[in-house]
C-alpha positions in Angstrom: -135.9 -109.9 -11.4 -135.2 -106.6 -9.9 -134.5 -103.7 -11.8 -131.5 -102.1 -12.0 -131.0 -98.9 -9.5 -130.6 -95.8 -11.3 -127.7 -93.6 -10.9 -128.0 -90.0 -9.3 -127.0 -88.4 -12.1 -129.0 -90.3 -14.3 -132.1 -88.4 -12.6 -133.6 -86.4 -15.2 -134.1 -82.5 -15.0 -137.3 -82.6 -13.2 -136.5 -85.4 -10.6 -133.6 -83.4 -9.4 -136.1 -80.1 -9.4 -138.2 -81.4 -7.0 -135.8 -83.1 -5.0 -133.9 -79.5 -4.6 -137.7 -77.7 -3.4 -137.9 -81.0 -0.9 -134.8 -80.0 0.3 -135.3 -76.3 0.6 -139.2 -77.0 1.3 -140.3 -75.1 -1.4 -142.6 -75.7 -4.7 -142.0 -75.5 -7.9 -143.7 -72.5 -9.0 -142.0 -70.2 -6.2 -138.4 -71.9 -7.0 -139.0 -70.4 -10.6 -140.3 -67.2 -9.7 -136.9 -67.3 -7.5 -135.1 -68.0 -10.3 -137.1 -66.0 -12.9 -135.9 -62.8 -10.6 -132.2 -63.5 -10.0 -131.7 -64.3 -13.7 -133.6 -60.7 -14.6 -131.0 -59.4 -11.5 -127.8 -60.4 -13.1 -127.1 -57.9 -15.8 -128.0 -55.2 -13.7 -125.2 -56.6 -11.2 -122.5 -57.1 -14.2 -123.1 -53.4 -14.6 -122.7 -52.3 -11.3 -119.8 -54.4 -10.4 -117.6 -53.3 -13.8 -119.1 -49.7 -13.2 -119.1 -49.2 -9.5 -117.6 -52.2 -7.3 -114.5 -52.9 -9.9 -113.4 -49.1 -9.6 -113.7 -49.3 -6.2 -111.2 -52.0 -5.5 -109.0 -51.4 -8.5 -108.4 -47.8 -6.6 -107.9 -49.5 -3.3 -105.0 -51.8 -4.7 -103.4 -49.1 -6.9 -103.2 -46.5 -3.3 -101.0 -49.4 -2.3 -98.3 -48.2 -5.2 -96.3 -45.6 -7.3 -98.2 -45.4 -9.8 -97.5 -42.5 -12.2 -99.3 -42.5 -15.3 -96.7 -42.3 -17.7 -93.6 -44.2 -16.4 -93.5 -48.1 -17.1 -92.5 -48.8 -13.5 -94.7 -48.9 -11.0 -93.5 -50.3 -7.6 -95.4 -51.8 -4.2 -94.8 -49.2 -1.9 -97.6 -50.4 0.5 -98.5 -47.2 3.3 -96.3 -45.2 2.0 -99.0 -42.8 -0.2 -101.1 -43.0 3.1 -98.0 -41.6 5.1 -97.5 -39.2 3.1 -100.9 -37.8 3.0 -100.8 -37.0 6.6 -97.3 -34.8 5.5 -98.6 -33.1 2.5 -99.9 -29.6 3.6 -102.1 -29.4 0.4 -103.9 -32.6 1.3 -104.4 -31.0 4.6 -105.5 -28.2 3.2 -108.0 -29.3 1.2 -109.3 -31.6 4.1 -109.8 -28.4 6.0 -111.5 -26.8 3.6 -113.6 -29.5 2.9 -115.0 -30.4 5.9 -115.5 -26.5 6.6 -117.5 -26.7 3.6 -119.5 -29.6 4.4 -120.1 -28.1 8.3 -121.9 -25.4 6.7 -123.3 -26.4 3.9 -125.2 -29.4 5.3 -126.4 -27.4 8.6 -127.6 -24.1 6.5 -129.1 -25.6 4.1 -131.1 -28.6 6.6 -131.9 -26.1 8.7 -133.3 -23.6 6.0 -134.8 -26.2 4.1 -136.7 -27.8 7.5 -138.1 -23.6 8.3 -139.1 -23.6 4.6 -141.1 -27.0 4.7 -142.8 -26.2 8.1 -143.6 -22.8 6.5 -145.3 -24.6 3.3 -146.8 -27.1 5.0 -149.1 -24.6 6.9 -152.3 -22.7 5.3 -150.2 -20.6 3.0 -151.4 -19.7 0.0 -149.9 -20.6 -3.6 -147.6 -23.4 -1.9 -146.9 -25.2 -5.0 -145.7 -21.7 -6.9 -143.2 -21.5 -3.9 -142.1 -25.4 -4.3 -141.7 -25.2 -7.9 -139.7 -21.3 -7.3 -137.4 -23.4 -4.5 -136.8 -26.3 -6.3 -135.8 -24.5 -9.5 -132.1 -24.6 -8.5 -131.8 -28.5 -8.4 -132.5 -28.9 -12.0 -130.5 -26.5 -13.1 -127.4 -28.2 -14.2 -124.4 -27.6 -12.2 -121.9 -25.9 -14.8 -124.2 -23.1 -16.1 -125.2 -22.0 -12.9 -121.6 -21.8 -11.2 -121.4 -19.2 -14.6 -123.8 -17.4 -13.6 -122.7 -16.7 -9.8 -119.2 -16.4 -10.8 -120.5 -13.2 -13.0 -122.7 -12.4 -9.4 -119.8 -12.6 -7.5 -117.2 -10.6 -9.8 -115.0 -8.4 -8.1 -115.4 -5.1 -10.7 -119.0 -6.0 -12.9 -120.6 -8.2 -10.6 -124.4 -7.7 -9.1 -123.1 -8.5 -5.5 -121.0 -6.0 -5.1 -122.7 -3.2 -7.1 -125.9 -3.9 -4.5 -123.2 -3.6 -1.7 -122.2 -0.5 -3.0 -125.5 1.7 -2.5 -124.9 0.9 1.6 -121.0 2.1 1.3 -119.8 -1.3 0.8 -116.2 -1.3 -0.8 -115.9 -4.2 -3.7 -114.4 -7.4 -2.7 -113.1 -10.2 -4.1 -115.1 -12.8 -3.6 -113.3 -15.3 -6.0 -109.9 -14.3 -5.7 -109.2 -14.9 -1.9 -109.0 -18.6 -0.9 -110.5 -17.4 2.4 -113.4 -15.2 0.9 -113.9 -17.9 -1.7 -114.7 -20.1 0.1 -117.7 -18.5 1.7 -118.9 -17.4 -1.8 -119.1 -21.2 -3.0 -120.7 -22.2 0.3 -123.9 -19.3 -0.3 -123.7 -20.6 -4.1 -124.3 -24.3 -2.8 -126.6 -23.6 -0.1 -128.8 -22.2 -2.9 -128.2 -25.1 -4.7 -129.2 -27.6 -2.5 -131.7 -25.9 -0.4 -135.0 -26.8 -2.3 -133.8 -30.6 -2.4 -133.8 -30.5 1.0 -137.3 -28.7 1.3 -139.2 -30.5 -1.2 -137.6 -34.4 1.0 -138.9 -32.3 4.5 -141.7 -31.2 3.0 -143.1 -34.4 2.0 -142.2 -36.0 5.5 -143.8 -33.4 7.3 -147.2 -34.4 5.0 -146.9 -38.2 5.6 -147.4 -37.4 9.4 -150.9 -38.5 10.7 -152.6 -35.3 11.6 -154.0 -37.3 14.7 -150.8 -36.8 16.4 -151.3 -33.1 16.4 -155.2 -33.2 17.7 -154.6 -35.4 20.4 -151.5 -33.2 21.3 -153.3 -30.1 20.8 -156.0 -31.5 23.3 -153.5 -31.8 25.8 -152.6 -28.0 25.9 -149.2 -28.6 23.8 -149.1 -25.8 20.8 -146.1 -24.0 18.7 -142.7 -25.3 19.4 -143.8 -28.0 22.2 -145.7 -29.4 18.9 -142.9 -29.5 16.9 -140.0 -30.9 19.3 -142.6 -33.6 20.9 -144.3 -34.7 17.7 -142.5 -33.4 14.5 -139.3 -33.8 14.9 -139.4 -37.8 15.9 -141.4 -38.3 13.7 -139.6 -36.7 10.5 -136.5 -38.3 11.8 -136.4 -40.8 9.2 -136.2 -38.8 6.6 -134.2 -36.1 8.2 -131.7 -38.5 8.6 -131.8 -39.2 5.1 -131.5 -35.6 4.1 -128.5 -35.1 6.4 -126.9 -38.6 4.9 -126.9 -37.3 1.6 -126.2 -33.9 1.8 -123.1 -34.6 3.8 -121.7 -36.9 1.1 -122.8 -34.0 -2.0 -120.6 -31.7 0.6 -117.8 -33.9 0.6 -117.8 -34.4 -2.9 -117.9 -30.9 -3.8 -116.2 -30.0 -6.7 -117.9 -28.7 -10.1 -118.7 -25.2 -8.6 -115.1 -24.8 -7.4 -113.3 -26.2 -10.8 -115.4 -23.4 -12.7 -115.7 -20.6 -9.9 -112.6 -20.6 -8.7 -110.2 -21.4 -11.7 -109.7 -18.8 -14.5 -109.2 -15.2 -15.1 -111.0 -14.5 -12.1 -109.3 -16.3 -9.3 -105.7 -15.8 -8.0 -103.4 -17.0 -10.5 -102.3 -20.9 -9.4 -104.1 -20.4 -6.0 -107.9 -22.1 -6.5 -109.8 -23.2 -3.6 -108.5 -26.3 -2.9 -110.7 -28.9 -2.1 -110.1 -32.9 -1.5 -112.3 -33.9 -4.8 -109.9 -30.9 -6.5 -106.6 -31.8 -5.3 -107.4 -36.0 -5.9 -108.0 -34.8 -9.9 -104.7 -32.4 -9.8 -102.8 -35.2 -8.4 -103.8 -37.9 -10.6 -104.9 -36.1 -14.0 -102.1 -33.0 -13.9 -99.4 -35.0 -12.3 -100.3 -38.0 -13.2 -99.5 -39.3 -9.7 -102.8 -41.8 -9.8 -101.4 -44.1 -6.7 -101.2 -40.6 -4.5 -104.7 -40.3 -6.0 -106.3 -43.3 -5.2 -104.9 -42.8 -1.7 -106.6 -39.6 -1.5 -109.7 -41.6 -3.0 -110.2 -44.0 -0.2 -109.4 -41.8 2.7 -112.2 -39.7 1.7 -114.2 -42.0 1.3 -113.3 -43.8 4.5 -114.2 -40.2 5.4 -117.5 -39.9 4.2 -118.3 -43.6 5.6 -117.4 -43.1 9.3 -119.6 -39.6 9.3 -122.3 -41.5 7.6 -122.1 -44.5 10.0 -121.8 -41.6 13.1 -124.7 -39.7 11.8 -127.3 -43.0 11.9 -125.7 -43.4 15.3 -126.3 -40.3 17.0 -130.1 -39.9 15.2 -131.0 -43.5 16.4 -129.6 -42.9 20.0 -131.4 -39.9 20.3 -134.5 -41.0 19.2 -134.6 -43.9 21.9 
């Protein structure tokens, strides 16, 4: 008598086990390794999507209506924010000023912080004194410092101008013009920034075989033949990273102008206005959080069409 077939989900845990690694022509132990990883994996990707990819999209849907803070209706208006941006001078504005910022700030302090890294990487004496003197800015938190070079930059007590003043330098005002202003909070943030950037460079001019520069150095090349031929490709990687992230700080500016530019020190109702500041005075001041969240995604469309042009341009040209 022939017994009776058994059903396919009768098959008992480990049955079906190994019939899924047949399938997928793996073995048991690496399918629970697999599994073993992915389960460890999930509540690290609940936190990020109700922390980082929920915000996202929540601010991409409300840009899409009017919605003010405090009034119960809040109606599809669907391109209208978007349309509007491109009418409202202070949006413009603050896109101007923004991307003037990020110009500067990104090639100043690249630049600087590539001469300072070539400079340490050499025989120079006490190199980690000057790394540690450099890199002293970065962990200085953000707030404190903006104090302190607000008080540096004051138009009547300030250090700046009293220094000025032994060459016959009249004071100026280096908070309370939007135009001057703005030059003052680029010099604070290229401080800022600048031994970030050094200490990246630095440590990508190190990880470059010193064969390169023997072999090259037999061939007659020397000085700035070296560096174009040999360093630069070669740091390109993480140049590219440097660039990457300091243009999306740059964009994201804000912290230094809140507290540098807002006060008893800057022109009354006239702070520097940049996108990061006029997206929180649209949406926490007027309470206009759709005009916001427009503002929201067009800098960050922003931020990732540079970023996307930047790997682009770096890649092509290293070809």
């Amino acid at each position: 008598m022939a017994e009776p077939s058994v059903a396919p989900w009768a098959l008992n845990g480990r049955n079906l086990a190994d019939r899924i690694c047949g399938l997928i022509r793996i073995n048991r132990q690496t399918l629970a390794r697999y599994c073993f990883c992915y389960l460890g994996l999930i509540p690290v990707l609940l936190i990020y999507w109700v922390f980082r990819l929920e915000p996202i999209g929540r601010t991409f849907v409300l840009s899409f209506y009017d919605w003010h803070l405090i009034r119960p209706l809040k109606p599809f208006v669907g391109l209208a924010n978007y349309r509007d941006l491109l009418q409202d001078d202070n949006f413009l504005l603050a896109l101007k000023n923004t991307t003037l910022f990020a110009v500067f700030v990104v090639g100043v302090s690249v630049a600087l912080g590539l001469a300072l890294a070539v400079l340490l990487a050499g025989r120079l004496r006490f190199t980690a004194a000057y790394q540690a003197i450099y890199f002293l800015p970065v962990i200085i938190p953000m707030v404190p410092m903006a104090i302190a070079w607000k008080w540096i930059f004051d138009a009547r007590y300030g250090i700046l101008n009293y220094v000025l003043s032994w060459f016959g330098v009249k004071p100026i005002g280096w908070l309370t013009a939007p135009d001057v202003a703005m030059w003052a909070i680029i010099i604070m943030s290229v401080w800022k920034v600048l031994g970030y950037n050094m200490v990246l460079l630095l440590v990508g001019l190190k990880n470059i075989p010193a064969v390169y520069y023997e072999a090259a150095s037999i061939d007659g090349a020397a000085g700035w033949a070296m560096f174009r031929r040999i360093t630069l490709p070669l740091l390109k990687p993480i140049l590219l990273f440097v660039i990457v992230i300091s243009t999306i700080n740059a964009y994201n500016v804000f912290t230094q102008v809140y507290v540098m530019t807002t006060g008893s020190q800057a022109a009354p109702g006239a702070p520097l206005r940049v996108l990061v500041f006029d997206i929180y005075q649209n949406g926490f001041q007027f309470f206009k959080m759709g005009y916001a969240s427009a503002e929201a995604v067009v800098l960050t469309l922003i931020v990732l069409a540079l970023t996307l042009i930047q790997f682009r341009v770096i890649r092509m040209d290293g070809e």
